[in-house]
C-alpha positions as CSV (number, residue, x, y, z in Angstrom):
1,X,96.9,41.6,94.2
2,X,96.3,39.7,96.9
3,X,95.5,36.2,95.8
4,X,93.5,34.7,98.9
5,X,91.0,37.6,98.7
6,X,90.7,36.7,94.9
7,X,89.5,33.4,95.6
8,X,86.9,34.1,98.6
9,X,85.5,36.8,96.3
10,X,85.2,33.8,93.8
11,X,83.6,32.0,96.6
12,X,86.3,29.2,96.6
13,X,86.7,27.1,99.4
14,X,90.6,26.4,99.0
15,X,91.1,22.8,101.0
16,X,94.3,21.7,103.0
17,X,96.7,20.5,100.7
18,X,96.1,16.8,100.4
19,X,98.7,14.0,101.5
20,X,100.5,12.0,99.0
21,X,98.4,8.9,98.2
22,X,101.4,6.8,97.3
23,X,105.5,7.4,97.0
24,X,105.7,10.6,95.6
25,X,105.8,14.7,97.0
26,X,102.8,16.9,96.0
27,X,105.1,19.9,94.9
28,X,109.3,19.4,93.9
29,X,111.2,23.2,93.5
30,X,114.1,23.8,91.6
31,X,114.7,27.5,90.8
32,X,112.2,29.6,90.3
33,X,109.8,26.2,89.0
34,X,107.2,24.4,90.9
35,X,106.1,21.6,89.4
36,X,103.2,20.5,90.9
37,X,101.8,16.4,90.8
38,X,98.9,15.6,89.2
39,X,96.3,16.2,91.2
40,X,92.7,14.6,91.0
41,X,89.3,16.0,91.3
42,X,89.0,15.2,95.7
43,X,86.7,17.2,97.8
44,X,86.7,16.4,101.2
45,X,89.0,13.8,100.9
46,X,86.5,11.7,98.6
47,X,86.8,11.5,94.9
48,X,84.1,13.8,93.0
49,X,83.8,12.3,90.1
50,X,85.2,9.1,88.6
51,X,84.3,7.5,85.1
52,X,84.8,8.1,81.6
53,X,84.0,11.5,79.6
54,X,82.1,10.2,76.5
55,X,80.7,7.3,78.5
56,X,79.0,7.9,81.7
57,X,80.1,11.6,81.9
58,X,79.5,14.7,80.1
59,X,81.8,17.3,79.0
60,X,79.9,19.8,82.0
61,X,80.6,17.1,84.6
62,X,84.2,16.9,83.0
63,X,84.8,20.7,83.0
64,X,83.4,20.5,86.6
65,X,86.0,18.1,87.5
66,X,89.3,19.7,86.0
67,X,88.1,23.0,87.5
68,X,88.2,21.1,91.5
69,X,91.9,19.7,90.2
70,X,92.8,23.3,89.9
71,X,91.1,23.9,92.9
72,X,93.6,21.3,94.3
73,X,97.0,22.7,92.1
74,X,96.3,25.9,94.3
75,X,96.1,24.1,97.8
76,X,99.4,21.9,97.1
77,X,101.0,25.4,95.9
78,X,99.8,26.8,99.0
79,X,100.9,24.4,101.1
80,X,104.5,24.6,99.7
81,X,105.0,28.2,100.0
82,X,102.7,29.7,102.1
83,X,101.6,33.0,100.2
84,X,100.1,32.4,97.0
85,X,101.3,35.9,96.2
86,X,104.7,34.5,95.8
87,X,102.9,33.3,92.1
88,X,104.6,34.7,89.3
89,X,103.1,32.5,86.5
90,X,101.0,29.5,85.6
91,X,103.8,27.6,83.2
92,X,101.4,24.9,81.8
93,X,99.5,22.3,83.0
94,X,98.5,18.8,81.9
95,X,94.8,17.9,82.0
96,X,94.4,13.8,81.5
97,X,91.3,13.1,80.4
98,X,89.7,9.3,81.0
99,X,88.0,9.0,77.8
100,X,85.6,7.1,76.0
101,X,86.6,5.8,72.5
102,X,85.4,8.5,70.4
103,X,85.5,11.4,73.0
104,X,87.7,14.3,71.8
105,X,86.9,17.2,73.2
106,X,89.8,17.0,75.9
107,X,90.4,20.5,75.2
108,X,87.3,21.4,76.8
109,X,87.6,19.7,79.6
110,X,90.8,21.2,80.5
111,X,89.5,24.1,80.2
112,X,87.5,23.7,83.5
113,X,90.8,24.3,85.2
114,X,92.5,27.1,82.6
115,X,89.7,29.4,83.1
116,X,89.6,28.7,87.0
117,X,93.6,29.3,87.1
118,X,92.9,32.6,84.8
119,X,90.0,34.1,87.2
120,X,92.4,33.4,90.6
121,X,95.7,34.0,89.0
122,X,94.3,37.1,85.9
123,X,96.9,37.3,83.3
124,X,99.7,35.6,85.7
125,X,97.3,32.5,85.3
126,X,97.3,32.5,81.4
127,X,99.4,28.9,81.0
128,X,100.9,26.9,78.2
129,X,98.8,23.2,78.2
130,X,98.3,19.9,76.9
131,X,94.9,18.2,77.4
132,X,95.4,14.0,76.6
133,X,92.8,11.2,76.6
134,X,93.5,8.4,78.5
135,X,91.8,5.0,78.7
136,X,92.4,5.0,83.0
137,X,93.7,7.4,85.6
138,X,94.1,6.2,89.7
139,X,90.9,5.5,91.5
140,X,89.0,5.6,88.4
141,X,89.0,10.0,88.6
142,X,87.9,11.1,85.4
143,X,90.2,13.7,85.5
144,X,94.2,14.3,86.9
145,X,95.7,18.0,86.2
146,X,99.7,18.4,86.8
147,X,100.9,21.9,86.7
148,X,104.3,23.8,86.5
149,X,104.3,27.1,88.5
150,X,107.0,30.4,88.2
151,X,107.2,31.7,92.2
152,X,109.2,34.8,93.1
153,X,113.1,33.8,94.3
């Protein structure tokens, strides 16, 4: 399958991979693992949505937003190793969730970026998760998703 092709005929627009906004790397190997940093939900180097789901947000706006962060795990994979045919499997990811007190449907949120990591990726993109409420992520995004990858050797 070729994965590029998968995402223009989902009519995704897959960014450059974005620059480290403070002292970390975007993607760390070891083995056959990627584990990819969080990433949050930036489109054209400006951050889409900020707030709190519960609050000024609604689950739709939320989804929205975990499903550019997977958008964003793609790019930083891409930009690691080149051919995102080299993607055996989507490990698991981490969707963090800035939440209202009271908000708990985290699990739906991060489901904005299983189901875009299952249309690109098909079964290879079927992932272990955890989806956490948090009172604050950086820059006020009201979403971060961190991902671990399986590439071939």
């Amino acid at each position: 399958m070729n994965i590029e092709n998968k995402i223009k005929e989902l009519g995704i627009n897959l960014p450059e991979a974005a620059k480290p906004a403070a002292m970390y790397i975007p993607v760390k190997q070891t083995g056959n693992l990627l584990f990819v940093s969080g990433q949050i939900p930036m489109v054209d180097g400006k951050l889409a949505y900020t707030g709190k789901a519960g609050a000024d947000k609604t689950l739709e706006e939320a989804q929205a937003a975990a499903r550019v962060c997977a958008i964003n795990i793609i790019s930083a994979v891409k930009g690691y190793i080149g051919d995102l045919d080299k993607v055996k499997s989507i490990v698991k990811i981490t969707a963090f969730v800035a939440s209202e007190t009271g908000f708990d449907k985290q699990h739906l949120v991060a489901n904005g970026a299983s189901e875009l990591l299952f249309d690109v990726f098909g079964e290879a993109g079927r992932h272990t998760r955890s989806a956490v409420a948090v009172n604050q992520l950086p820059l006020d995004s009201l979403v971060e998703v961190e991902a671990i990858i399986e590439v071939e050797a």
